[in-house]
N, C-alpha and C positions, 0 to 999 in steps of 0.2 A: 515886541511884546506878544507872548504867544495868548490866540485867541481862540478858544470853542465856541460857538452857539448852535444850539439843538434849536427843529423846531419839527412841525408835523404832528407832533400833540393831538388829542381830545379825545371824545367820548366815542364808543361804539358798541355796538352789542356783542354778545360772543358768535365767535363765528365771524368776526366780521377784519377787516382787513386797517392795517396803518402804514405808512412808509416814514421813519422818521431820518430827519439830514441834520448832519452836524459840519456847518462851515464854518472853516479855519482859516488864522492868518496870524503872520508874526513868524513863522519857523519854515522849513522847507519840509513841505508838509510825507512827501512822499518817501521822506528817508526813518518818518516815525511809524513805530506800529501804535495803532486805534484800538479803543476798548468802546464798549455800550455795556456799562452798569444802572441797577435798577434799583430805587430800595421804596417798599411798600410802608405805609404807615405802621409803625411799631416794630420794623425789622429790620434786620440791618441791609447795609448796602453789599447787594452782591453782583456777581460778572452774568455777564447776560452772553457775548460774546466778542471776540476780538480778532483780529488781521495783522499778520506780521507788514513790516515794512515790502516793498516789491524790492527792496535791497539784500532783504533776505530770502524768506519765499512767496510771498503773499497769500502766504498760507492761514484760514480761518479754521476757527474753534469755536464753538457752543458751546454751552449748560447743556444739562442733560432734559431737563425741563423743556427747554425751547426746540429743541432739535427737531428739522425737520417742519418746521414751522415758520422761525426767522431764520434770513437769511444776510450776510454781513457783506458788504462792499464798498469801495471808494473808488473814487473820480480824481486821482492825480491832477489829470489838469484844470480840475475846477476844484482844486484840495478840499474836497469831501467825503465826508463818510453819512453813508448810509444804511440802516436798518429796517429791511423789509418783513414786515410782523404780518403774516395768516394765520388763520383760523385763531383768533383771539380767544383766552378764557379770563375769566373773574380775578384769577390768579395772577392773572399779566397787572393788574391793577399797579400801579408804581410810579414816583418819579424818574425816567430815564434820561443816562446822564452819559455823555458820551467822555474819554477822558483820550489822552495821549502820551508816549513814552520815549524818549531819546534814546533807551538805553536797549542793548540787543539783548531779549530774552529766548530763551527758551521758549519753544511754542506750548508747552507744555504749562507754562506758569504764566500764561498772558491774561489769565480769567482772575488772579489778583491785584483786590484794591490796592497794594502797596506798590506794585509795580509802577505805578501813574504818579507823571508831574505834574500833566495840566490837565484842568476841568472845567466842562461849563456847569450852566446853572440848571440846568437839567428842563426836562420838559416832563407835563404830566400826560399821563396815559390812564383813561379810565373805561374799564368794560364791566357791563351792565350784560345778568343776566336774563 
């Protein structure tokens, strides 16, 4: 049974710094490509950024919003994925949800929600200006 859980959550001012991790189990984690989707109160859920498999390239993608700011990686052998978020703004304010995908995409299309099988339950991230 394949498993997500996010965690690294909370509050912080802008400016200020998060690392969130997303531990998995259930699938062999390092042949799926990783998403970190966000969705703010009243908006929808959108791609934050993703990591192809290292089967393919291990190659990552951003939003245009985040670029430069966060930064996406995983721990094969501790099947994790993580999301290193600086200089936070108001705007980061969101549930983030880390997701994963069996299927070989494009790198190009790895920032849509429909591309994903599996989801956790997301973690909140709140910045205070």
């Amino acid at each position: 049974q394949v498993q997500l859980v996010e965690s690294g959550g909370g509050s912080v001012q802008s400016g200020g710094a998060l690392r969130l991790s997303c531990a998995t189990s259930g699938y062999t984690y390092s042949t799926y490509s990783m998403g970190w989707f966000r969705q703010a109160p009243g908006k929808e859920r959108e791609g934050v950024a993703a990591i192809n498999s290292d089967n393919i390239d291990g190659r990552p993608v951003y939003a245009d919003s985040v670029k430069g700011r966060f930064t996406i990686s995983r721990d094969n052998a501790e099947n994790t994925l993580y999301l290193q978020m600086n200089n936070l703004k108001p705007e980061d304010t969101a549930v983030y949800y880390c997701a994963a995908t069996s299927t070989v995409w494009s790198w190009g299309i790895l920032l849509r929600l429909d591309k994903y099988n599996y989801w956790g339950q997301g973690t909140q991230v709140t910045v205070s200006s």
